[in-house]
C-alpha atoms as an extended CHARMM CRD file, in Angstrom:
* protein
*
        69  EXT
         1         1  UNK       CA              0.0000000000        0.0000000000        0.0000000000  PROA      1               0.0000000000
         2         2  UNK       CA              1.1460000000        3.6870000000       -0.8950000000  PROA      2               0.0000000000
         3         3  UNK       CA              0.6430000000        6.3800000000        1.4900000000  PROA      3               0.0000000000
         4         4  UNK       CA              0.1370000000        9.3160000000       -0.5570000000  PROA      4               0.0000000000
         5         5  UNK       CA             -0.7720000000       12.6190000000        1.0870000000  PROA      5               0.0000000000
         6         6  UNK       CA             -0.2500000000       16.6840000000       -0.3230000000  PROA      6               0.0000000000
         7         7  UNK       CA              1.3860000000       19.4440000000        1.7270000000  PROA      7               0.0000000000
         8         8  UNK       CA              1.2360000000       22.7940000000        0.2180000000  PROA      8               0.0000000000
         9         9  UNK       CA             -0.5510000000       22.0630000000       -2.7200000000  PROA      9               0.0000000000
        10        10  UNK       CA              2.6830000000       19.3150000000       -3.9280000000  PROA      10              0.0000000000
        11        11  UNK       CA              1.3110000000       15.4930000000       -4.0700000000  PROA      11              0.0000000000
        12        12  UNK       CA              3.9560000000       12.8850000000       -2.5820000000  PROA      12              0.0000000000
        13        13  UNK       CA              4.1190000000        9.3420000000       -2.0730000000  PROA      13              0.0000000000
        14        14  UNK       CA              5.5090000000        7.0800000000        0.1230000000  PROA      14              0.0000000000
        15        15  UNK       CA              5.4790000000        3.5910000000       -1.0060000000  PROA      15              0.0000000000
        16        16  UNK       CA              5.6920000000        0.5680000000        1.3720000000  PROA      16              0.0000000000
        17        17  UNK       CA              8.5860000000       -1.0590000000        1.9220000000  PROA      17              0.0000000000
        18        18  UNK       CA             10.1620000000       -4.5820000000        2.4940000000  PROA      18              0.0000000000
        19        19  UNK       CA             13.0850000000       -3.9560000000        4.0040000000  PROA      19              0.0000000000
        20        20  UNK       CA             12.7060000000       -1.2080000000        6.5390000000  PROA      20              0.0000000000
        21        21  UNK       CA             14.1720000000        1.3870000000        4.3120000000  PROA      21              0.0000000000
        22        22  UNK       CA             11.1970000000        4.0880000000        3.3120000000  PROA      22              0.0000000000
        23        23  UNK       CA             11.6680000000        6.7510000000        0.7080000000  PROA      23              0.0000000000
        24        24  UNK       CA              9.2330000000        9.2780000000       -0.8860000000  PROA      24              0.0000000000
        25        25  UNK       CA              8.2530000000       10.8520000000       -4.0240000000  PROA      25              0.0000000000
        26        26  UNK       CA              7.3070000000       13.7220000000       -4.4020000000  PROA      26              0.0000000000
        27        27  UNK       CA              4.6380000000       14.5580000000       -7.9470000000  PROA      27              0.0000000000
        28        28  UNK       CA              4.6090000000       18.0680000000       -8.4660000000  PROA      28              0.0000000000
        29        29  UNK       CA              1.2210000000       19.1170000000      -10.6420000000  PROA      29              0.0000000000
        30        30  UNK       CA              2.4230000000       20.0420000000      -14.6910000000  PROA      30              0.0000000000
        31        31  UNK       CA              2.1750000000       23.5540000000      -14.3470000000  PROA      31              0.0000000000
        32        32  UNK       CA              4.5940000000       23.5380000000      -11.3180000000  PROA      32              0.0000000000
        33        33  UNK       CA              7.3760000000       21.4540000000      -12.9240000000  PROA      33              0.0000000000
        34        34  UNK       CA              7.3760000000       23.8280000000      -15.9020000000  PROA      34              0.0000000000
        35        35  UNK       CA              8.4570000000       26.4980000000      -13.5880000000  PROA      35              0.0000000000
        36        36  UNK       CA             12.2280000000       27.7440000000      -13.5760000000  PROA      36              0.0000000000
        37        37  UNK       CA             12.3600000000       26.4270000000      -10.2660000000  PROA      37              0.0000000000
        38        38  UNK       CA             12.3570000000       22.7230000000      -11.7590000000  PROA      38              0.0000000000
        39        39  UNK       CA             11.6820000000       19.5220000000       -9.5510000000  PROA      39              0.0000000000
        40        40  UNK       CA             12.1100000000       19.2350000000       -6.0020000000  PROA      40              0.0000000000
        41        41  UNK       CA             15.1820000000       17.8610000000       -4.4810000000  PROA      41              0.0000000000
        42        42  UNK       CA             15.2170000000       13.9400000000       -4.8420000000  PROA      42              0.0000000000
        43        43  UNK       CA             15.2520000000       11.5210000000       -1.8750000000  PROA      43              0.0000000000
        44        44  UNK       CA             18.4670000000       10.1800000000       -0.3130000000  PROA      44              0.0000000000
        45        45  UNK       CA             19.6230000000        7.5440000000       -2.0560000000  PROA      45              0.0000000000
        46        46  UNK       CA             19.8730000000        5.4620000000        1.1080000000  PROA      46              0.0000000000
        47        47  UNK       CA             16.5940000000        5.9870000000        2.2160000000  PROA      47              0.0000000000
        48        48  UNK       CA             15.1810000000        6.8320000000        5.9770000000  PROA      48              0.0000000000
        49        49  UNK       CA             14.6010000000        4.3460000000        8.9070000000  PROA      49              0.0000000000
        50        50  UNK       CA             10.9720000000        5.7600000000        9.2640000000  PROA      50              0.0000000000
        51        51  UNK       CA              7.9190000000        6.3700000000        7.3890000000  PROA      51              0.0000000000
        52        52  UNK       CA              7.9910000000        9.2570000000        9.7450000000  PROA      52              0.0000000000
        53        53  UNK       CA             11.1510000000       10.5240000000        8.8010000000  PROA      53              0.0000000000
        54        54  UNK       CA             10.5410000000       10.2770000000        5.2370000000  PROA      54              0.0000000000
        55        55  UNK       CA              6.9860000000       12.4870000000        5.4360000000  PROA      55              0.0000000000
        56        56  UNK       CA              9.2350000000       15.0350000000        7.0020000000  PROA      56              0.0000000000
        57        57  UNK       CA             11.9160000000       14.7010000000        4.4680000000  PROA      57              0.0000000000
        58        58  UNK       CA              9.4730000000       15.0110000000        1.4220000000  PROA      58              0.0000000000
        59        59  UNK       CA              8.1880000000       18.1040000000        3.2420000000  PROA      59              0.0000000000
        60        60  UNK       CA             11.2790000000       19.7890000000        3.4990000000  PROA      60              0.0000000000
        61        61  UNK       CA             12.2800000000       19.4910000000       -0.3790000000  PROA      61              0.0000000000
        62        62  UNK       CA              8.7610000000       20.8370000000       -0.6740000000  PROA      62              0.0000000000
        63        63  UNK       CA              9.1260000000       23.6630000000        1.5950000000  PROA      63              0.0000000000
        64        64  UNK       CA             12.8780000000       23.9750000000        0.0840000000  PROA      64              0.0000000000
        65        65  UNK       CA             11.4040000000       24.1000000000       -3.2490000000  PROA      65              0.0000000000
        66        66  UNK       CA              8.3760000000       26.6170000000       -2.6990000000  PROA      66              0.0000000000
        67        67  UNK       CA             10.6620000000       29.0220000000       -1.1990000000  PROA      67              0.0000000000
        68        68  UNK       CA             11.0630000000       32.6240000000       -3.1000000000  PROA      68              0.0000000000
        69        69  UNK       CA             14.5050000000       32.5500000000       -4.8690000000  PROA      69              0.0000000000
């Protein structure tokens, strides 16, 4: 099961995991990726121990990503 959820108007996923390793992705809408601010920072490769910590990760690259240059 994917636990999908939007903060600040940005979509993001997190998918389940096997191995205790949970990473999300984050689906900005069409007109947002066409911006010159581009995509959102992508996940650590490595992952995060949490589902927790990787709702608060996606998040931040939102809130990273919305922010005025």
């Amino acid at each position: 099961m994917v636990f999908i959820d939007e903060y600040r108007g940005v979509t993001y996923s997190i998918p389940h995991n096997d191995d205790g390793v949970w990473h999300y992705k984050i689906s900005p809408k069409r007109d947002r990726r066409s911006t010159a601010r581009g995509q959102p920072q992508p996940p650590m490769p490595e992952g995060y121990p949490t589902r927790e910590a990787a709702i608060q990760a996606a998040e931040r690259a939102i809130d990273l990503w919305l922010v005025p240059a």
